[in-house]
Phi, psi and omega in degrees: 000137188257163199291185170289333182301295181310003141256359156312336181259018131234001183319304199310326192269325175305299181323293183300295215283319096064258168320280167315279211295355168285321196287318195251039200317006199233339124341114184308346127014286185315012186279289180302335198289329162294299179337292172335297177282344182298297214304332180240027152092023179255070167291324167283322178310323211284299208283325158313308195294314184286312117013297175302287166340287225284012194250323187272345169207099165288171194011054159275141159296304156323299181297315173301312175278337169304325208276336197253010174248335179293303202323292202308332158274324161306020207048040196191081184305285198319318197253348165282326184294320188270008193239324176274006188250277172353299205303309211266036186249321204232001167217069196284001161285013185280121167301308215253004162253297182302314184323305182291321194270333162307290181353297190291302163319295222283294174317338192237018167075039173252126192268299188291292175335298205276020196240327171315314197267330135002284174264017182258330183261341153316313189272010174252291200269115171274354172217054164286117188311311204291304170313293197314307185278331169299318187296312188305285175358303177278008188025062175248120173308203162262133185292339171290330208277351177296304171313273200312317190287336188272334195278303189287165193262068143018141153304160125036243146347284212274342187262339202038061178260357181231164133009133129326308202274013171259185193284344194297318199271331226278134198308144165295182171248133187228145199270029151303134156288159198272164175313128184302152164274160183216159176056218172312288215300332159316293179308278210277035198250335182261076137315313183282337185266342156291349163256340138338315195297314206293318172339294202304308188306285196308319213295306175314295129012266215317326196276322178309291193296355159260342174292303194287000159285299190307144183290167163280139204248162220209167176251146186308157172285171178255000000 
């Protein structure tokens, strides 16, 4: 609880507001007036106030997370966690209730909870610091970069999950000379430079046998 001077330098206005919420008990006036007292650490008035608030509008959302953002400077986790579970239930986007409820996890080692709430405040901000240093914290990667790596498919070769005899083992083509033939495999290996040859051979023929066809040619008279 802070001394006096430190709510002196708003006491006038925590007084008018106060004030206002004496005249109107049924006026939402009681928002700012706890903000008021959180801001000069007068957290039980705060957490009173809100309290109160919230018996005349059960699930204002405002209310529900200030109260569970007070409990929580109170110490006294167990009931900002069930008022703030209440919140995001009925806001699962609230920012500013999952912040206090990552805290609240991290503290009490529920790891998956606080890494949820994380990421309720990640997918509105992708580079909220705060979000950011709790997840690094938790030692969790970036989930694309966790996806990708987890996504690819291992060669072959290194998992052995298919056949030898499948196309994966079949040789690449490499510029290494290919392996001598040895035994049987020797005869047939010049198969190919030998029906060249014979091309060559017949193509040659054909080219003869057309010179000896063409008449013969005289040189023009003079």
């Amino acid at each position: 609880m802070p001394s006096g001077p430190s709510r002196g330098g708003n006491a006038a206005e925590i007084d008018r507001l106060a004030l206002a919420l004496a005249k109107e008990p049924g006026s939402k006036a009681f928002i700012p007036l706890a903000e008021e007292y959180g801001k000069a650490g007068m957290w039980q008035a705060a957490a009173a106030v809100l309290e109160d608030g919230l018996k005349a509008y059960p699930n204002f959302i405002t209310a529900m997370v200030a109260l569970g953002r007070v409990y929580d400077q109170l110490n006294q986790p167990v009931k900002a966690k069930a008022i703030l579970e209440e919140a995001v239930k009925l806001s699962p986007e609230n920012l500013r209730a999952h912040r206090t409820l990552a805290k609240i996890y991290v503290a009490q080692g529920a790891k998956e909870s606080a890494l949820r709430s994380c990421q309720v405040i990640l997918s509105v901000n992708a580079q909220d610091e705060e979000a950011l240093s709790l997840r690094a914290a938790l030692g969790t990667p970036e989930p694309a970069t966790a996806q990708a790596v987890t996504d690819v498919e291992p060669p072959a070769a290194a998992t052995g999950g298919r056949p030898a005899d499948e196309s994966d083992s079949q040789e690449p083509i490499a510029m290494d000379p290919p392996p001598r033939a040895t035994g049987a495999e020797s005869s047939s290996a010049p198969a190919r430079p030998a029906a060249a040859l014979r091309l060559e051979r017949w193509l040659g023929s054909l080219q003869a046998r057309r010179r000896d066809r063409e008449p013969p040619r005289y040189p023009a008279a003079s």
